[in-house]
C-alpha positions, 0 to 999 in steps of 0.5 A: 864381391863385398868389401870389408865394410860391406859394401859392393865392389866391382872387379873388372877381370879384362881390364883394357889393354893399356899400350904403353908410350914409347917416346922417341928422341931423334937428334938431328945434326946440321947435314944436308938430309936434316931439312927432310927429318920429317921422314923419319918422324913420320916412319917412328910414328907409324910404328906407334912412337911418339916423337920428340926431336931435338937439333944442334945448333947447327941443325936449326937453320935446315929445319922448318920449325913451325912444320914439325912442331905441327907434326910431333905436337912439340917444340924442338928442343935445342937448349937446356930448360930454364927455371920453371920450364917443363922437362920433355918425357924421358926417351925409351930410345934415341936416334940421331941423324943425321949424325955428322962428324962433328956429333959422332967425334965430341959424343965419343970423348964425352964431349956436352957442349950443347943441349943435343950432345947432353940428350945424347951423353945421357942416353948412352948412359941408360939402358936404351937403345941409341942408333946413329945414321952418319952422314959423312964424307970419305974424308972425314970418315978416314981420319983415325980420330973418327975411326976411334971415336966408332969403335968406343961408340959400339964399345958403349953399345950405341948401333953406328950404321956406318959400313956394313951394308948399312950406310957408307960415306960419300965422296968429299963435295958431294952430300947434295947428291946423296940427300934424296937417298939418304936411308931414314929407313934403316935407323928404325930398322935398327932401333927394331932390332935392337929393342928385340936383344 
């Protein structure tokens, strides 16, 4: 083909594929199963998400930082940037787990108190997928304030894994035994799932 100014122009009519970046943000909460979030990371990854995580305060002492650096390529984000610093990608979809009583109550009230609930305020907000994977026990799961605060989520479109055949809190001093079974699975599972609708 010629240009107008003559000169050749060649066109390649099968232009490779391009495969778009999907970037996952995974908020991780102070829980027990929070030291084992490389599960999950690895999981997003194999179905070709790149990862970036981000941890309440609470959260940081179970994590070990320099592994998973190692394995997302990136820090853990868990305050807000300062002046000149380089904002993260922005996410296509967002879970958190393991999402805790604490994250799941102030999220529902519109509480931002912290870089975690802010990502996570923001995200209800777009047009993304979010899931959460809690982990609770029955007696925090039974008070009316949380039972509220799971409704208004779903209300806002947020995939709560809570009953259901999906996970179910566990009886009051006994997280330690439910951290090896802690379901990562079913959050990837989910954000599939709700990438389809």
């Amino acid at each position: 083909m010629i240009d107008r100014l003559g000169e050749d122009v060649l066109l390649d009519r099968n232009p490779p594929p391009t495969v778009p970046r999907r970037v996952l943000s995974v908020i991780v909460c102070g829980a027990g199963p929070a030291a084992d979030v490389g599960k999950l990371v690895k999981l997003a990854q194999q179905r070709g998400w790149i990862v970036q995580l981000v941890a309440t305060p609470a959260a940081l002492p179970f994590l070990d930082t320099v592994e998973l650096k190692a394995l997302t390529g990136s820090v853990i984000r868990s305050t807000y940037l300062s002046p000149g610093q380089t904002r993260a990608p922005r996410s296509n979809a967002v879970i958190v787990a393991p999402a805790t009583y604490n994250t799941i109550s102030k999220c529902a009230l519109g509480i931002s108190d912290t870089y975690a609930l802010g990502v996570l305020a923001e995200a209800i907000g777009l047009p993304i997928p979010v899931v959460m994977l809690p982990f609770v026990n029955s007696a925090l799961a039974s008070r009316r304030p949380f039972e509220r605060a799971i409704v208004q989520l779903r209300h806002e479109g947020v995939h709560v894994l809570l009953g259901d055949g999906t996970v179910e809190p566990h009886p009051p001093g006994t997280g330690s035994d439910h951290i090896d079974t802690f379901p990562w699975q079913l959050a990837i599972e989910a954000l599939e799932t709700a990438e389809l609708r």
